[in-house]
C-alpha positions as a printed Julia matrix, in Angstrom:
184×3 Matrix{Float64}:
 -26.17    7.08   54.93
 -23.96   10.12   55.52
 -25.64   13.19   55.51
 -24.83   17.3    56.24
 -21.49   18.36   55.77
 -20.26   17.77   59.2
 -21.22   14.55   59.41
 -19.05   13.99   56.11
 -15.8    15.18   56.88
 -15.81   13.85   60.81
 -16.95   10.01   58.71
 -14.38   11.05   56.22
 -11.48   11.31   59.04
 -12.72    8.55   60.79
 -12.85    6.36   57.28
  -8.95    8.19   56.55
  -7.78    6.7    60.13
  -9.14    3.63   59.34
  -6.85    3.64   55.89
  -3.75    4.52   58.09
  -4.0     2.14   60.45
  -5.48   -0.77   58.13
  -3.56   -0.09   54.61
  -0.69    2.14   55.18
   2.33   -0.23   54.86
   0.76   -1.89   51.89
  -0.22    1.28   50.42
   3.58    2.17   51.41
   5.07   -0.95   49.73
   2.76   -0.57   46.7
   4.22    2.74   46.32
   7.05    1.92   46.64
   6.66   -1.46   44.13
   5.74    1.37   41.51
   8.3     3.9    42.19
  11.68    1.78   43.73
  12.26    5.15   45.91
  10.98    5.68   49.48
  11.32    9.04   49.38
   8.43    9.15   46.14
   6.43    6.02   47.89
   6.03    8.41   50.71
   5.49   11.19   48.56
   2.41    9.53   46.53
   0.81    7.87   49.87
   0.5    11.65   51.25
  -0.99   12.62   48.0
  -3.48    9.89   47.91
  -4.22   10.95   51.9
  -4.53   14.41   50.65
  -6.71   13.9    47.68
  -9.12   11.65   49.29
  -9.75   14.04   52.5
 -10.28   16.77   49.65
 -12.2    14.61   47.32
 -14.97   13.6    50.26
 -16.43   11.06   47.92
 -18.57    8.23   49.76
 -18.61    6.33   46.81
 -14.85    6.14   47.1
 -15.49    4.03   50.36
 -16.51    0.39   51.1
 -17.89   -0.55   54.72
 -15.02    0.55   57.08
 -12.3     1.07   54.95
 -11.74    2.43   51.55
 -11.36    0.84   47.91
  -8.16   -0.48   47.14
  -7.83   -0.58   43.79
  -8.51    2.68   43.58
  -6.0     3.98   45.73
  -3.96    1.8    43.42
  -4.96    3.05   40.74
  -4.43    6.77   42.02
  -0.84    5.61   42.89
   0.03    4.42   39.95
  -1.5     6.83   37.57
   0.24    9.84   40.38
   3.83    8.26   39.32
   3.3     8.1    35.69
   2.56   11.48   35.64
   5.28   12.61   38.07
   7.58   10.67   35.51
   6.02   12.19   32.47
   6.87   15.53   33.94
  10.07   14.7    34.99
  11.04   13.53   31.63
   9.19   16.68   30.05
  11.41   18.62   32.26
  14.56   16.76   31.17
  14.38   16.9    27.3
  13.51   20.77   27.51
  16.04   21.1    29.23
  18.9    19.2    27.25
  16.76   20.65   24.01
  17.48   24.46   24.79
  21.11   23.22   25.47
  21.66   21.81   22.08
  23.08   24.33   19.33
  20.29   24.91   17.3
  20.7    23.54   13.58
  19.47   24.93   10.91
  16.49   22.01   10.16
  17.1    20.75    6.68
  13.73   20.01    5.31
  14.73   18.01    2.23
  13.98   14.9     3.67
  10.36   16.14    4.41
  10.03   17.86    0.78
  11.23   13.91   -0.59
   9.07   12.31    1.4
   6.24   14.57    0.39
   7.05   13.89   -3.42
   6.85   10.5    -2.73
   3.39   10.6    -0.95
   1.96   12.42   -4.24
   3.64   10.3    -6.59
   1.33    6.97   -4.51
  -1.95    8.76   -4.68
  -1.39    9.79   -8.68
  -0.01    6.75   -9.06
  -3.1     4.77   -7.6
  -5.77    7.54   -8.87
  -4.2     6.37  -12.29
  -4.4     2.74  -11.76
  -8.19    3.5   -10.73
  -9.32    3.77  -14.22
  -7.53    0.7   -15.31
  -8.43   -2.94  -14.81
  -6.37   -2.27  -11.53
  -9.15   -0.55  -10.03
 -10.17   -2.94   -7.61
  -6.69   -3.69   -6.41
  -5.54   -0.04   -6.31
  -8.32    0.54   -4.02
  -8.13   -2.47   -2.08
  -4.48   -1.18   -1.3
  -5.43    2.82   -0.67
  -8.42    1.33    2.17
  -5.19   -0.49    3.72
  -2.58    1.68    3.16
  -4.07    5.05    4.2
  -6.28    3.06    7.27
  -5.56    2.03   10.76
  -7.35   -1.25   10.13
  -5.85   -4.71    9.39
  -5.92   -6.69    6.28
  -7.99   -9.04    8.22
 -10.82   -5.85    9.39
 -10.98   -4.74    5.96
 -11.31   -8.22    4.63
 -14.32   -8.81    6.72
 -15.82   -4.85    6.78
 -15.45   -5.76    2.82
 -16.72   -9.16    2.57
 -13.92  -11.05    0.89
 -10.83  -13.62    1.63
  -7.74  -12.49    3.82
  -5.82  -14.21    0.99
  -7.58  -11.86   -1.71
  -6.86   -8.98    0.1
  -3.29   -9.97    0.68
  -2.86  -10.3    -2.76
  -4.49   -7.31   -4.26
  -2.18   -5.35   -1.95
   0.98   -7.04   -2.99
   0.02   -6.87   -6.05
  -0.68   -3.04   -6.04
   2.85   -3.16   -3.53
   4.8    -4.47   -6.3
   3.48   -2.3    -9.19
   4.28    0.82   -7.28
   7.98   -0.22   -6.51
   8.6    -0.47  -10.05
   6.86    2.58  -11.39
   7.94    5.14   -8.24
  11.18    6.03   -7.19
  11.77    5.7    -3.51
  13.15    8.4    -1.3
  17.2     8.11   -0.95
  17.85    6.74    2.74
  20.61    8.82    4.39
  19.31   12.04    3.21
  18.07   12.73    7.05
């Protein structure tokens, strides 16, 4: 058991040189597997060095050495991020480049018109002998979940719901206009 603060950061060192001389050419090479740039490889290794003399976690360590899949794990979420930042960094740039437009928001007000025209549409076919169906097709349509999910969360067929929907599908094609493609 490590114990006092002293203690813990001279086991800490001794646990980090045990990492560099154990790990640190597949550490290196797992970097490097990640990134394809030895310059960044050698970049995230020092990082993971850095954050784990900071970090002075014992739970981070096994018996002489440290876990591995965390430091992979640490490597590999270190590049997405770098990348994420990188690419952040890249489209703000090009964006403030770009002329700004005037945004044309006609395509947004259609689209709109078309999302109110489903939900009357279905609200009306509620209080017909549609019901069922109409709602069968707003739980799918307006949900994350499959047709299989809200088969079973319902208690009915796949094959029912399928239906139900394409049948709803079909009545709405022929009683709402779509939005005109191109107007983007």
């Amino acid at each position: 058991m490590i114990s006092g603060s002293l203690e813990l950061e001279v086991e800490i060192t001794n646990r980090l040189g045990t990492l560099y001389t154990k790990h640190h050419d597949w550490l290196k090479s797992v970097a490097y597997n990640i990134s394809k740039n030895h310059e960044v490889s050698s970049d995230l290794v020092q990082e993971l060095y850095l954050y784990l003399a900071e970090k002075q976690n014992p739970k981070l360590f096994f018996l002489d050495s440290f876990n591995l899949k965390y430091c992979y794990a640490f490597l590999t979420s270190r590049y997405l991020n770098l990348v994420k930042r990188e690419n952040k960094n890249v489209y703000v740039t090009k964006w403030r480049d770009v002329e700004q437009d005037v945004y044309n928001d006609t395509w947004d007000n259609e689209l709109y018109r078309f999302e109110t025209d489903v939900k009357e549409e279905l609200k009306r076919l509620q209080n017909t002998s549609m019901w069922s169906s109409a709602k069968l097709f707003e739980l799918y349509q307006f949900s994350d979940k499959t047709m299989e999910e809200l088969s079973t969360d319902i208690g009915i067929s796949k094959s029912t719901t399928f239906l139900n929907v394409k049948k709803v599908k079909e009545h709405l094609k022929k009683t709402i206009k779509k939005p005109k493609d191109g107007l983007h």
